[in-house]
PQR file of N, CA, C, O and H, with PARSE charges and radii, in Angstrom:
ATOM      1  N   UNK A   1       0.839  -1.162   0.000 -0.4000 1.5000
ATOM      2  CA  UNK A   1       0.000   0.000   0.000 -0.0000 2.0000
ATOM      3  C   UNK A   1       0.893   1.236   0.000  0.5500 1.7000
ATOM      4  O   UNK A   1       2.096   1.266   0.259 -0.5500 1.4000
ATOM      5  N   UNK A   2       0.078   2.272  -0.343 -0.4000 1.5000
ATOM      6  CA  UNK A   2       0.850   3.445  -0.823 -0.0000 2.0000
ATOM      7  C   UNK A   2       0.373   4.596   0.062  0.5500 1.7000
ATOM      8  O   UNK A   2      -0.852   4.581   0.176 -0.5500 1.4000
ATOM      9  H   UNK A   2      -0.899   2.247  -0.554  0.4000 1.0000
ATOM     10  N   UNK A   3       1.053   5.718   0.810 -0.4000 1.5000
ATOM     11  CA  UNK A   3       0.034   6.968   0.955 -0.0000 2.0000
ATOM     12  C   UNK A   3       0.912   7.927   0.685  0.5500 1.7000
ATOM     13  O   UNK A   3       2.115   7.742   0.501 -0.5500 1.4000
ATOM     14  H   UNK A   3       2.049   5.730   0.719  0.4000 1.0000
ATOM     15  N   UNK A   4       0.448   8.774   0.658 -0.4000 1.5000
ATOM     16  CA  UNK A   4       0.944  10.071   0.482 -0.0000 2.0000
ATOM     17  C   UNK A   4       0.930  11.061   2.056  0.5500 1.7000
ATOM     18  O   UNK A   4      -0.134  11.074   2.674 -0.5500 1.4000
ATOM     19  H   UNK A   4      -0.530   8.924   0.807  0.4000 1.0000
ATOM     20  N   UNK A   5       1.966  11.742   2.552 -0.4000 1.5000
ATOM     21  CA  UNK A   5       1.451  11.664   4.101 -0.0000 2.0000
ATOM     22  C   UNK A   5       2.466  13.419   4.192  0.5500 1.7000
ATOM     23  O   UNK A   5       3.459  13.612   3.489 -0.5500 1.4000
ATOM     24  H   UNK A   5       2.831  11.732   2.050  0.4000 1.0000
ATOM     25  N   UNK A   6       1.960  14.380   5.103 -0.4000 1.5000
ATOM     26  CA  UNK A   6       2.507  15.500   5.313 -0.0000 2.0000
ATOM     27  C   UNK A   6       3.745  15.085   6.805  0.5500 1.7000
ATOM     28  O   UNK A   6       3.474  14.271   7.688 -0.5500 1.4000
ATOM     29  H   UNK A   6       1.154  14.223   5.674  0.4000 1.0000
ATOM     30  N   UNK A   7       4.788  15.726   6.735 -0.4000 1.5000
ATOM     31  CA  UNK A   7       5.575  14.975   8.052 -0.0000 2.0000
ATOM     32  C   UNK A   7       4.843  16.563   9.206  0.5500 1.7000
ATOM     33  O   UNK A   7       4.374  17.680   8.985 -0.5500 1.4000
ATOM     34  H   UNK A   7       5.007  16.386   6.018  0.4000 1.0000
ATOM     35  N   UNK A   8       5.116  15.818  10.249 -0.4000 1.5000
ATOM     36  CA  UNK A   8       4.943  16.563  11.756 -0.0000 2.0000
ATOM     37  C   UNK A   8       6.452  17.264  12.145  0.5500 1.7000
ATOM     38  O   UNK A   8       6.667  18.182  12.936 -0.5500 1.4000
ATOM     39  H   UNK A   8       5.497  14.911  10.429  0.4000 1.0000
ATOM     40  N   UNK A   9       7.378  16.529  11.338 -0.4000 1.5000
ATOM     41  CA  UNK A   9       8.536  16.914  11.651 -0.0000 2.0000
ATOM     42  C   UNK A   9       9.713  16.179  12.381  0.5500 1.7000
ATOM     43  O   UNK A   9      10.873  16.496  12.645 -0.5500 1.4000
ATOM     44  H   UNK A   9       7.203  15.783  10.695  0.4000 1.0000
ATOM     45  N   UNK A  10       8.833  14.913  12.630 -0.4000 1.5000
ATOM     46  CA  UNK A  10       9.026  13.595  13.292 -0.0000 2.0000
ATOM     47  C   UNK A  10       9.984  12.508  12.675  0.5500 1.7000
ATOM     48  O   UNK A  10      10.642  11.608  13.197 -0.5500 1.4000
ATOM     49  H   UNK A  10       7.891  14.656  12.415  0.4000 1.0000
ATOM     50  N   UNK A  11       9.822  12.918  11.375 -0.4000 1.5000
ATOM     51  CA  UNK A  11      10.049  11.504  10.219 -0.0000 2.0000
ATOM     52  C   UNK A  11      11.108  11.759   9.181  0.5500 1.7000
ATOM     53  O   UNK A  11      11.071  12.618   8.300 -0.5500 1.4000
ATOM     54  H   UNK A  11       9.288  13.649  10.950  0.4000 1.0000
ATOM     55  N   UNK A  12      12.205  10.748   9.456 -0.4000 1.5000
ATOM     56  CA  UNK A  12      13.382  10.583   8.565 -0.0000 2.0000
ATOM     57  C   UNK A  12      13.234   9.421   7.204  0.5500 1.7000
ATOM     58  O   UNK A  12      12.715   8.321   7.013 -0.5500 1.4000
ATOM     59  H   UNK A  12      12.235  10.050  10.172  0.4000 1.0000
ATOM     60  N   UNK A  13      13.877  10.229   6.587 -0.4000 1.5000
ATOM     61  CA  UNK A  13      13.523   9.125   4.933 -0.0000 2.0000
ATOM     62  C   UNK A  13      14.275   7.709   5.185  0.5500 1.7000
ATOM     63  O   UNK A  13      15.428   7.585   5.598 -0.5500 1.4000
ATOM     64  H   UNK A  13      14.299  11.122   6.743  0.4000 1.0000
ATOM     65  N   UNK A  14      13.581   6.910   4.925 -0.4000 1.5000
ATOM     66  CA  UNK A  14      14.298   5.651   5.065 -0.0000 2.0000
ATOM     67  C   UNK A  14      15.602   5.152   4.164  0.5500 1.7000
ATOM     68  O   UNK A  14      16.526   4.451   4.579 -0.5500 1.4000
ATOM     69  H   UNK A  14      12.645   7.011   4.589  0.4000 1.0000
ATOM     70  N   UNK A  15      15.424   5.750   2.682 -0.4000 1.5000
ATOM     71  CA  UNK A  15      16.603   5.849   2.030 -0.0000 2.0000
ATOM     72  C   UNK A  15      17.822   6.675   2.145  0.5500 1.7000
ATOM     73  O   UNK A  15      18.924   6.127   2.191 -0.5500 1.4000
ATOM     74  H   UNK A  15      14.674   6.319   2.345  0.4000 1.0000
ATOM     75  N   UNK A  16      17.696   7.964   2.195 -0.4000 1.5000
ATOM     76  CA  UNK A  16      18.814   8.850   2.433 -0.0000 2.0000
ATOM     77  C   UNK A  16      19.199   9.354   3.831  0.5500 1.7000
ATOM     78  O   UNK A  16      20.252   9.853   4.228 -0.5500 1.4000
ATOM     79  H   UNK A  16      16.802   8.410   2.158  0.4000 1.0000
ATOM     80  N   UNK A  17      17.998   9.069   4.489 -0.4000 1.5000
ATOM     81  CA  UNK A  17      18.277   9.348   6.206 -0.0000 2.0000
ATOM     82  C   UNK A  17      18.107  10.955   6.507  0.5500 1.7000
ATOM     83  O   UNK A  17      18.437  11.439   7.589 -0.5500 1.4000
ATOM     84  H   UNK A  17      17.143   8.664   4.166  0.4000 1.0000
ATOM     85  N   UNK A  18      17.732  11.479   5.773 -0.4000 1.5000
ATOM     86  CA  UNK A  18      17.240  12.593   5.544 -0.0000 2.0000
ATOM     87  C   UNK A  18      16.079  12.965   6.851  0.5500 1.7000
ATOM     88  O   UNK A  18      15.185  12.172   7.149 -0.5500 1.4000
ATOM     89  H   UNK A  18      17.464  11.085   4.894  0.4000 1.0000
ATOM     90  N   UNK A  19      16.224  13.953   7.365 -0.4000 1.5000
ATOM     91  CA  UNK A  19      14.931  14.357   7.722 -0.0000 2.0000
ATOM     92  C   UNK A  19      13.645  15.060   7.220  0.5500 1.7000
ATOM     93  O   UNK A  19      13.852  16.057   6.528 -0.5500 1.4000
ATOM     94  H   UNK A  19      16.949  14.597   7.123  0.4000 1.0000
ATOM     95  N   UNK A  20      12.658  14.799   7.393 -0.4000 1.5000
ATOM     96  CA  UNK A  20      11.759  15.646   6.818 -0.0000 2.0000
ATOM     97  C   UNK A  20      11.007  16.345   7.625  0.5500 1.7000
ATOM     98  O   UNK A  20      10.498  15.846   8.628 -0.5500 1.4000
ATOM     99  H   UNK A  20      12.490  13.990   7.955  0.4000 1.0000
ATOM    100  N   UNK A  21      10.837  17.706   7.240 -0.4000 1.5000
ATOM    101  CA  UNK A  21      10.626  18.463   8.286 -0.0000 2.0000
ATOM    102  C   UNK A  21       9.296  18.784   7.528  0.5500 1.7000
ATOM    103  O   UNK A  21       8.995  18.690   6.338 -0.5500 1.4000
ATOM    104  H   UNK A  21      11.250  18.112   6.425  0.4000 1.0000
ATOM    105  N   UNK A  22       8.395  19.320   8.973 -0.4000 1.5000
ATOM    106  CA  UNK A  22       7.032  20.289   8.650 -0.0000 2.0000
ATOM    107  C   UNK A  22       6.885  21.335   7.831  0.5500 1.7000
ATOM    108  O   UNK A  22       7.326  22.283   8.482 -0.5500 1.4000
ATOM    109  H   UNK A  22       8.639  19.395   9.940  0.4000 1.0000
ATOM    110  N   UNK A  23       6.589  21.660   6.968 -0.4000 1.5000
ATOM    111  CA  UNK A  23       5.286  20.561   6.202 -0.0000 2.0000
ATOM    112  C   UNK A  23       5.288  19.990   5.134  0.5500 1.7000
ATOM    113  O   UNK A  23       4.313  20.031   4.384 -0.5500 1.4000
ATOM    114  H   UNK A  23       6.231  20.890   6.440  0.4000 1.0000
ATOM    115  N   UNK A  24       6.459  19.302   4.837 -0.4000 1.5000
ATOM    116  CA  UNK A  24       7.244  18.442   3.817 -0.0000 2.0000
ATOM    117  C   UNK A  24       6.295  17.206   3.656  0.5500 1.7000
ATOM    118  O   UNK A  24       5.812  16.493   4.537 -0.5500 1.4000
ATOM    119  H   UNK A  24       7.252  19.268   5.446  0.4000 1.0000
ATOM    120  N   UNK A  25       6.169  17.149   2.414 -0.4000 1.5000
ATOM    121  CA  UNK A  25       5.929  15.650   1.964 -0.0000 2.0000
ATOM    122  C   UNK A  25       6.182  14.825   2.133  0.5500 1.7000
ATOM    123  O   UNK A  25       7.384  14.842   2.395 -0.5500 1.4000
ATOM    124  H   UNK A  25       6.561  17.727   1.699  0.4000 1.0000
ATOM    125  N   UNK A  26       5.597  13.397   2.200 -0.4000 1.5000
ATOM    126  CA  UNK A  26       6.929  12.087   2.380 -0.0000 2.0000
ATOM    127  C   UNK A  26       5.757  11.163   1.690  0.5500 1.7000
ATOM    128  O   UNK A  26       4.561  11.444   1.616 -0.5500 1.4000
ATOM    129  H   UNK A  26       4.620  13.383   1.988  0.4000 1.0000
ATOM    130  N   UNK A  27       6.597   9.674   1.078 -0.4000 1.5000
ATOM    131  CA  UNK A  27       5.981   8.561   0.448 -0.0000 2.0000
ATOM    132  C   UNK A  27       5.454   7.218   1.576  0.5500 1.7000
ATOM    133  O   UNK A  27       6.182   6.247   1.370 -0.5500 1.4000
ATOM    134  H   UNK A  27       7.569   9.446   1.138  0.4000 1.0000
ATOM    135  N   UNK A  28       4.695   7.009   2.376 -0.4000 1.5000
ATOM    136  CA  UNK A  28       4.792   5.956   3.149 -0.0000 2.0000
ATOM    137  C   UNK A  28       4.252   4.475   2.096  0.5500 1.7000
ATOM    138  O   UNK A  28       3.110   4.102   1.829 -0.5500 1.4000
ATOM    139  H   UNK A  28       4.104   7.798   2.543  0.4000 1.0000
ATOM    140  N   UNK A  29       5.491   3.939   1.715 -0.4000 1.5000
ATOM    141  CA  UNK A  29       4.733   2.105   1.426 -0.0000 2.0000
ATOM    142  C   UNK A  29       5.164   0.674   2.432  0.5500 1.7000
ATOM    143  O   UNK A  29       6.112   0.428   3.179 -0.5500 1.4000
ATOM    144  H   UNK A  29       6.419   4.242   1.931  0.4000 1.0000
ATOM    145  N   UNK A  30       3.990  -0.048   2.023 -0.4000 1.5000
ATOM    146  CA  UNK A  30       4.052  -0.618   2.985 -0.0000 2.0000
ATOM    147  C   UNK A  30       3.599  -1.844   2.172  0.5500 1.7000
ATOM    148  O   UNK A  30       2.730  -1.800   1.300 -0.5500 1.4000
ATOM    149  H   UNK A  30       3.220   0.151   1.417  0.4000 1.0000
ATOM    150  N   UNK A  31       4.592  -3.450   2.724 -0.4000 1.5000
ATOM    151  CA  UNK A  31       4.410  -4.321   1.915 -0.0000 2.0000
ATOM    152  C   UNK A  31       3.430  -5.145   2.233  0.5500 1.7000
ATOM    153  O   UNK A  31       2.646  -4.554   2.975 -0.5500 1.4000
ATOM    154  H   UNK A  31       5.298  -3.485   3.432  0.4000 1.0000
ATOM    155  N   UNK A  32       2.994  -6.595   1.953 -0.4000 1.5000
ATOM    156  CA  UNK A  32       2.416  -7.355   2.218 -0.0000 2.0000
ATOM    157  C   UNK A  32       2.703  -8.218   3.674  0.5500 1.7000
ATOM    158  O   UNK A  32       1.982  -8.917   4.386 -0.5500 1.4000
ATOM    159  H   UNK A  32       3.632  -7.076   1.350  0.4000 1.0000
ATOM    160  N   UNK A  33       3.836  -7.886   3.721 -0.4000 1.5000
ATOM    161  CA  UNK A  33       4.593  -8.241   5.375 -0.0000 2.0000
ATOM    162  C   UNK A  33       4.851  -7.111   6.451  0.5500 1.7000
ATOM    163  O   UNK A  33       5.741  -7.107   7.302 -0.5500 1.4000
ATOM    164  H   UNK A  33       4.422  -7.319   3.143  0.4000 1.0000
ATOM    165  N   UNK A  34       3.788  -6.062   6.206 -0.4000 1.5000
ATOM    166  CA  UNK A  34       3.445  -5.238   6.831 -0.0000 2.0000
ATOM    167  C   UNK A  34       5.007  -4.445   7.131  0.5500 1.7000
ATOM    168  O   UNK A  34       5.035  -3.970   8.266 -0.5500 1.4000
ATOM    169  H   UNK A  34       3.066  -6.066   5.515  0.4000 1.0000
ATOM    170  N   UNK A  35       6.272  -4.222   6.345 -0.4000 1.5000
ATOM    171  CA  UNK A  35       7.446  -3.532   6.134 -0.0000 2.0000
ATOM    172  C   UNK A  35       6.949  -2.331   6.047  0.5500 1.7000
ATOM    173  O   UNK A  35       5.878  -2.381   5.443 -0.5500 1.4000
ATOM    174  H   UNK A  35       6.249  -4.608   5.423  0.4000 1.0000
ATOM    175  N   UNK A  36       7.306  -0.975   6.461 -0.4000 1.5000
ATOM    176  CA  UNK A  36       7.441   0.194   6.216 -0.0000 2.0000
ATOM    177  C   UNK A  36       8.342   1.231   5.416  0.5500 1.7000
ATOM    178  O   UNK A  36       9.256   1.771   6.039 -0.5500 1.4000
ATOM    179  H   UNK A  36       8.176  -0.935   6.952  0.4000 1.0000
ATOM    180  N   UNK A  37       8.187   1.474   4.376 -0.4000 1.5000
ATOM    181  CA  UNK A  37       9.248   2.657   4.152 -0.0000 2.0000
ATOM    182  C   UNK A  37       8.882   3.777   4.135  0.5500 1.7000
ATOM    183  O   UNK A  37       7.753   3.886   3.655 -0.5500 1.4000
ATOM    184  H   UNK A  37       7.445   1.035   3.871  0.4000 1.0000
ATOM    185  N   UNK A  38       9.549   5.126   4.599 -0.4000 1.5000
ATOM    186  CA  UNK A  38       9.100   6.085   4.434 -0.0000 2.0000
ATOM    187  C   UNK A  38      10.197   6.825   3.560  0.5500 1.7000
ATOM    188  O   UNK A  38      11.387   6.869   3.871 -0.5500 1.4000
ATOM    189  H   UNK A  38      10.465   5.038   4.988  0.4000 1.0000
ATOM    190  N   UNK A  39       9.644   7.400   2.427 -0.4000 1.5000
ATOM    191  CA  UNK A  39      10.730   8.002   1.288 -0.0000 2.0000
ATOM    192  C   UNK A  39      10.700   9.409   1.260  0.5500 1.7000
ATOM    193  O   UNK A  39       9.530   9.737   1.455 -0.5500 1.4000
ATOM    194  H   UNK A  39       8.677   7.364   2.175  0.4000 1.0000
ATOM    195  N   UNK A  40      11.522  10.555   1.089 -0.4000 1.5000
ATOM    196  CA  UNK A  40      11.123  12.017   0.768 -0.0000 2.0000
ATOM    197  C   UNK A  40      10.783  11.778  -0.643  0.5500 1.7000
ATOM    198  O   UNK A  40      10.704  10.788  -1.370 -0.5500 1.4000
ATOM    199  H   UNK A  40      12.473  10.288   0.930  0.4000 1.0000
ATOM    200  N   UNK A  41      10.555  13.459  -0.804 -0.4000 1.5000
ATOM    201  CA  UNK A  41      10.038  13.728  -2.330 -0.0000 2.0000
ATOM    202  C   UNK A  41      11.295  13.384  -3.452  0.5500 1.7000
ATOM    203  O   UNK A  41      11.162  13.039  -4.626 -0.5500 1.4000
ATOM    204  H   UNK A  41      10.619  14.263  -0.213  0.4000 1.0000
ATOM    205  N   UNK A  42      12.287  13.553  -2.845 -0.4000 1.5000
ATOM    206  CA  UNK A  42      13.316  13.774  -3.748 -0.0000 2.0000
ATOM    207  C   UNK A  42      13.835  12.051  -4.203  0.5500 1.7000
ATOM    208  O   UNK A  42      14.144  11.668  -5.331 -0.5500 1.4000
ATOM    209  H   UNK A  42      12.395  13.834  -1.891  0.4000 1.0000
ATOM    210  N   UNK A  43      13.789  11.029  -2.602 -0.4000 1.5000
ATOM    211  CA  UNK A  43      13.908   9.704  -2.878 -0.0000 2.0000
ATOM    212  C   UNK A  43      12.486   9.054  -3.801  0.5500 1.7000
ATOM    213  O   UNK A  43      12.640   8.317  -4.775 -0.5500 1.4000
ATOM    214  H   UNK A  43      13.538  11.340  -1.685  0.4000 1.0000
ATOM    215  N   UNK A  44      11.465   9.378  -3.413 -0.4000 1.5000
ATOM    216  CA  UNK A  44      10.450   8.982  -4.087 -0.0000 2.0000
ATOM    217  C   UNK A  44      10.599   9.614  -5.795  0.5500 1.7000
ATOM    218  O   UNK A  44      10.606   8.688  -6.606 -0.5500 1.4000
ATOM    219  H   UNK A  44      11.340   9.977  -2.621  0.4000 1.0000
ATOM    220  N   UNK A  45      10.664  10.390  -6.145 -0.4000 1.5000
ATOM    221  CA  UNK A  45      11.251  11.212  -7.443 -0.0000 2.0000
ATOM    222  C   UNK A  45      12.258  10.362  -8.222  0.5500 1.7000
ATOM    223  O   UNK A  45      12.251  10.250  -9.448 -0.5500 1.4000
ATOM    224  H   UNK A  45      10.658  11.142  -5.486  0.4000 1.0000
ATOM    225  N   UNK A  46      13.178   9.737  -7.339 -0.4000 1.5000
ATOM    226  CA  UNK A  46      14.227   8.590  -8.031 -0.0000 2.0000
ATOM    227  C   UNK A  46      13.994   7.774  -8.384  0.5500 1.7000
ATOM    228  O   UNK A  46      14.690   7.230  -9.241 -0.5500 1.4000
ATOM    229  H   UNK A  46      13.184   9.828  -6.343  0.4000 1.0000
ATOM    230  N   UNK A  47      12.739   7.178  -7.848 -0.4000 1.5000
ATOM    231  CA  UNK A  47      12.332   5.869  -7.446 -0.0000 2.0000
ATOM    232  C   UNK A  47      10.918   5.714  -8.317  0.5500 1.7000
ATOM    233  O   UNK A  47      10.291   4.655  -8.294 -0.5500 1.4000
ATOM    234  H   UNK A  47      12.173   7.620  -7.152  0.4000 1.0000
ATOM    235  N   UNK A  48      10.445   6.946  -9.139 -0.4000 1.5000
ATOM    236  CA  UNK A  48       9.546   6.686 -10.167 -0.0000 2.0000
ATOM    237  C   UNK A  48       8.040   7.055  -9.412  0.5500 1.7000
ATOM    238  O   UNK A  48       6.940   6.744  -9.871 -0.5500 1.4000
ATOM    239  H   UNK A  48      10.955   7.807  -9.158  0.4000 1.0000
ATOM    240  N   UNK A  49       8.252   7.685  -8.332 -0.4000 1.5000
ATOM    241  CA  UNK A  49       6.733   7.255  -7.628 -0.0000 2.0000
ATOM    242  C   UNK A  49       6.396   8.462  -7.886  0.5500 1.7000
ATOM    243  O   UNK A  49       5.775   8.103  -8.887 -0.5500 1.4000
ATOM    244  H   UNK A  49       9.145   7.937  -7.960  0.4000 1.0000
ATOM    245  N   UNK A  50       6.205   9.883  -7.883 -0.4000 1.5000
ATOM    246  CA  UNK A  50       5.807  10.960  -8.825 -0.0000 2.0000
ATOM    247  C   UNK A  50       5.271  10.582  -9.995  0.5500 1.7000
ATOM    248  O   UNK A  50       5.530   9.644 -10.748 -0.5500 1.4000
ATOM    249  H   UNK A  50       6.709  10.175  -7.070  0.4000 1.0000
ATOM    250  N   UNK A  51       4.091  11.886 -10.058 -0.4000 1.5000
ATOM    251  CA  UNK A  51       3.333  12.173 -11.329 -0.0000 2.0000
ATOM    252  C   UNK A  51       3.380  13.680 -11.631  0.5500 1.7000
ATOM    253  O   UNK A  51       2.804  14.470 -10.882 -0.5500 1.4000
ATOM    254  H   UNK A  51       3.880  12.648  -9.446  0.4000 1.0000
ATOM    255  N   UNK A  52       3.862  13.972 -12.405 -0.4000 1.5000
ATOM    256  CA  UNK A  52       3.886  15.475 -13.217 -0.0000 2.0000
ATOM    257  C   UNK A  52       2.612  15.631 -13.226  0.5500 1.7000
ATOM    258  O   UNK A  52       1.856  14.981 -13.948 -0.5500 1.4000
ATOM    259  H   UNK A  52       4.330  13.330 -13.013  0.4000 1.0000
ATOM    260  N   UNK A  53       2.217  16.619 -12.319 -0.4000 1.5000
ATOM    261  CA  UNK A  53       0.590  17.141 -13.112 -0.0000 2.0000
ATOM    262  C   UNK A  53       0.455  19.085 -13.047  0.5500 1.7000
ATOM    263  O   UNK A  53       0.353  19.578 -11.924 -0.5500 1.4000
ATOM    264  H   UNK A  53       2.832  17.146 -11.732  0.4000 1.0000
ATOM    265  N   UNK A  54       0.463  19.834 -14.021 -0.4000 1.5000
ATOM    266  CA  UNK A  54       0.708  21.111 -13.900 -0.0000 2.0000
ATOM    267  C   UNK A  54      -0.154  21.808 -13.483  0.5500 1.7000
ATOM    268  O   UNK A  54      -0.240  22.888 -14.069 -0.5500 1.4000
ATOM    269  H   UNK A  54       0.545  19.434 -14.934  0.4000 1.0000
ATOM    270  N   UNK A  55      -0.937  21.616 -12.594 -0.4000 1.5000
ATOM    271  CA  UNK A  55      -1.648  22.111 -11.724 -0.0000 2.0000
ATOM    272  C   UNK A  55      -1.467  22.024 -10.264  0.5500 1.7000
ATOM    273  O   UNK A  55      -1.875  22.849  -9.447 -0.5500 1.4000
ATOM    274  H   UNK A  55      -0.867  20.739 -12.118  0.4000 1.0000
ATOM    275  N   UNK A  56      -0.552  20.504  -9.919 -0.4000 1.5000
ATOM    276  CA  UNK A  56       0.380  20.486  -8.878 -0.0000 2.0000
ATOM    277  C   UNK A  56       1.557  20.607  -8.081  0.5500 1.7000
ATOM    278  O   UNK A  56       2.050  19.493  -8.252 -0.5500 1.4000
ATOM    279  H   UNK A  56      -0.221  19.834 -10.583  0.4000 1.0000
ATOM    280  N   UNK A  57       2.144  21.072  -7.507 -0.4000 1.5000
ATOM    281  CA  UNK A  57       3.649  20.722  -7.321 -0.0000 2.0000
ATOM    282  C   UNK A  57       4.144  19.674  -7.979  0.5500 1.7000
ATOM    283  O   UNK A  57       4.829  19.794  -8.995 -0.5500 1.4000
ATOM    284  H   UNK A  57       1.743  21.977  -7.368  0.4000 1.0000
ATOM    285  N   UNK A  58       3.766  18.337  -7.335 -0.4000 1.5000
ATOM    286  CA  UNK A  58       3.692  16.655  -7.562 -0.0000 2.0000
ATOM    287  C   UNK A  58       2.599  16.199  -6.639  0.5500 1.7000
ATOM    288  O   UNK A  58       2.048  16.587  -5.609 -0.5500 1.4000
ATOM    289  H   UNK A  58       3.209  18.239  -6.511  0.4000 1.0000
ATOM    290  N   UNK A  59       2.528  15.016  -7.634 -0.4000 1.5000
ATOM    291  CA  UNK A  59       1.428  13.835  -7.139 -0.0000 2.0000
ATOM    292  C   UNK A  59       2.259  12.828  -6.880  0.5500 1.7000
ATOM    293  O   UNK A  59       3.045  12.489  -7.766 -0.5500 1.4000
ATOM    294  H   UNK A  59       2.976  14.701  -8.471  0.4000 1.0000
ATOM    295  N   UNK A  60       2.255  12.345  -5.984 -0.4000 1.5000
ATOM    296  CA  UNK A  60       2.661  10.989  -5.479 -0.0000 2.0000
ATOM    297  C   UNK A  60       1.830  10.089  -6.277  0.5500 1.7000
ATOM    298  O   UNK A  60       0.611  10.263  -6.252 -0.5500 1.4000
ATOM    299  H   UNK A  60       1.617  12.620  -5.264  0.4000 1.0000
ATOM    300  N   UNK A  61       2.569   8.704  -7.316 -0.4000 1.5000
ATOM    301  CA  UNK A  61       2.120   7.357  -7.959 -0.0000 2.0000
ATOM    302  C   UNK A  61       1.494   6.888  -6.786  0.5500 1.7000
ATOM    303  O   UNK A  61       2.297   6.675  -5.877 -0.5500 1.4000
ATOM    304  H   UNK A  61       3.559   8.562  -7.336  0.4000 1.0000
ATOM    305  N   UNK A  62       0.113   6.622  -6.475 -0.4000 1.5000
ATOM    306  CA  UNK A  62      -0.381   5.425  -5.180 -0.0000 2.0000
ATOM    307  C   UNK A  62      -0.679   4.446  -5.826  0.5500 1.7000
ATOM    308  O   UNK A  62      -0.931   3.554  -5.016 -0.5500 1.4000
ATOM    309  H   UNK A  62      -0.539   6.795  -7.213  0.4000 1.0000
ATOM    310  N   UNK A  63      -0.797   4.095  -6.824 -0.4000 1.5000
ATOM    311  CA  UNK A  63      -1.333   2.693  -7.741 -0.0000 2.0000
ATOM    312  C   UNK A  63      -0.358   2.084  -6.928  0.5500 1.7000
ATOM    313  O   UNK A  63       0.416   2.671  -6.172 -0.5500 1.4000
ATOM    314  H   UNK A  63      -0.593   4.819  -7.482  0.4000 1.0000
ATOM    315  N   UNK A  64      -0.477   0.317  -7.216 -0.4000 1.5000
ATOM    316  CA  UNK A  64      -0.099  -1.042  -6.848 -0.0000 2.0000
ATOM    317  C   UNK A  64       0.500  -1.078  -7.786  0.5500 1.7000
ATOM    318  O   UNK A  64       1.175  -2.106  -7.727 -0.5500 1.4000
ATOM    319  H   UNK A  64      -1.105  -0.160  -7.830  0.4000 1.0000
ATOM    320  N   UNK A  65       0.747  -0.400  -8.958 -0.4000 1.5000
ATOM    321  CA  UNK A  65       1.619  -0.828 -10.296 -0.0000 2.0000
ATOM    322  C   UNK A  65       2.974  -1.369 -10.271  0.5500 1.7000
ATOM    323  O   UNK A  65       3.543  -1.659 -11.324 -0.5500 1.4000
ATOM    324  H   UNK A  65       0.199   0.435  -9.006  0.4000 1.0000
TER
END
């Protein structure tokens, strides 16, 4: 599963170790073995999970694709 989630200021990217601060974006997925990752915009951006839409900053990909 996929969400799209605002940080509190609480939450470091699981890939770069990055923090993400308020009111930053972040990617939360989560597998079938109930694993967590939490990605920034910039790791999620690498990683294909962005959608260009010009009416938005970015859209976070939530499909299962």
């Amino acid at each position: 599963m996929r969400r799209g989630c605002i940080s509190l200021g609480t939450v470091k990217c699981g890939e770069c170790g990055r923090g993400i601060v308020y009111p930053e974006r972040y990617l939360v997925l989560e597998d079938e073995n109930g694993q967590v990752l939490k990605l920034c915009v910039q790791c999620s951006e690498s990683r294909g999970y962005l959608k260009d839409k010009p009416e938005a900053e970015a859209l976070f990909n939530l499909s299962d694709e």
